[in-house]
VEXDREN-2710 file (C-alpha; in Angstrom, 1 decimal):
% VEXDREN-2710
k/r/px/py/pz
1/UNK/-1.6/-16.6/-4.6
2/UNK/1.2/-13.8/-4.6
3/UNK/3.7/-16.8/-4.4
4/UNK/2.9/-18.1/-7.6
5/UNK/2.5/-15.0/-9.4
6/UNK/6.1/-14.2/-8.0
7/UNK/7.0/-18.1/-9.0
8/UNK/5.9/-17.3/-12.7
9/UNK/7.3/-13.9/-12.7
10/UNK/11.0/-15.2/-11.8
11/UNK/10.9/-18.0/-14.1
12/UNK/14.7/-17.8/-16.0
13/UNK/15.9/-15.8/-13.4
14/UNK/19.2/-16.6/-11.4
15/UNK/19.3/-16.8/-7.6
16/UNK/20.7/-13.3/-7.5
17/UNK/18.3/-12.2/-9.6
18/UNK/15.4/-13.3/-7.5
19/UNK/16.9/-11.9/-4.3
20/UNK/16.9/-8.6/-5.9
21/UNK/12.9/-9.5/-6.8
22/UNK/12.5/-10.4/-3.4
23/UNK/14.3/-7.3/-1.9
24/UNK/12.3/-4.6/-3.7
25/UNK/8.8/-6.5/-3.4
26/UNK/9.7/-5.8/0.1
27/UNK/10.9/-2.8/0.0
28/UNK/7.3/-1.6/-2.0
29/UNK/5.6/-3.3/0.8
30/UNK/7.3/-1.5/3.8
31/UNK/6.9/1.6/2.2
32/UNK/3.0/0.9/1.0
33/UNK/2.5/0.1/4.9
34/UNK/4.2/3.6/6.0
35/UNK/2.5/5.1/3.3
36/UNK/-0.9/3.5/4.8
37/UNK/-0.6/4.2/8.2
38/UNK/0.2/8.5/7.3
39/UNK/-2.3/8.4/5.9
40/UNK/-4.5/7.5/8.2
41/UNK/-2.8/9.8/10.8
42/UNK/-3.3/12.5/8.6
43/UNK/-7.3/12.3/7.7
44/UNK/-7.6/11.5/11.4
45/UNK/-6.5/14.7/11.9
46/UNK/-8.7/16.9/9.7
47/UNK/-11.9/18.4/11.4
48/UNK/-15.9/16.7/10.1
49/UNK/-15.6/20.2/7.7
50/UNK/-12.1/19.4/6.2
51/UNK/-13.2/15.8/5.4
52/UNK/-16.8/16.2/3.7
53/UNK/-14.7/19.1/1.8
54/UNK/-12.8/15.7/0.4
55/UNK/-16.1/13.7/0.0
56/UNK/-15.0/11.8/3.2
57/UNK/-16.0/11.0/6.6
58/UNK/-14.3/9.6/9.6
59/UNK/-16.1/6.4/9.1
60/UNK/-14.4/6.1/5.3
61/UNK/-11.2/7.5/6.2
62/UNK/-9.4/4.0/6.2
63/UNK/-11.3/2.6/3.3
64/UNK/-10.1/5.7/1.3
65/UNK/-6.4/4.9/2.9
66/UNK/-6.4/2.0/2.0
67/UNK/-7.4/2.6/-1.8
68/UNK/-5.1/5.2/-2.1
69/UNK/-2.2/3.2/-1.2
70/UNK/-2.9/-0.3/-1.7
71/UNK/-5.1/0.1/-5.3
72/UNK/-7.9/-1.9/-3.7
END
């Protein structure tokens, strides 16, 4: 589905263009993926206290990651 959406996006776009498209969707997802994954490491981290002090638990913590960071 992300293919067409890109498709429709880059319609009337040159080649070089759409490689510059291409490049920063990328980029966004490498870095969304970092971004993720700290995350995580860092509400691992935090003591049972620290997290219910955030309305979390370690059961949630990557759910909430992944909303953060993702939108989802």
């Amino acid at each position: 589905m992300a293919t067409s959406q890109f498709s429709s996006a880059s319609r009337g776009l040159n080649i070089v263009d759409r490689v510059f498209i291409a490049i920063d969707a990328l980029a966004t997802s490498v870095r969304q993926y970092y971004d993720y994954h700290r995350t995580v490491k860092v509400l691992s981290k935090l003591t049972a206290r620290e997290l219910d002090d955030l309305g979390l638990n370690s059961l949630n913590v990557e759910s909430e990651a992944r909303k953060l960071v993702y939108g989802n």
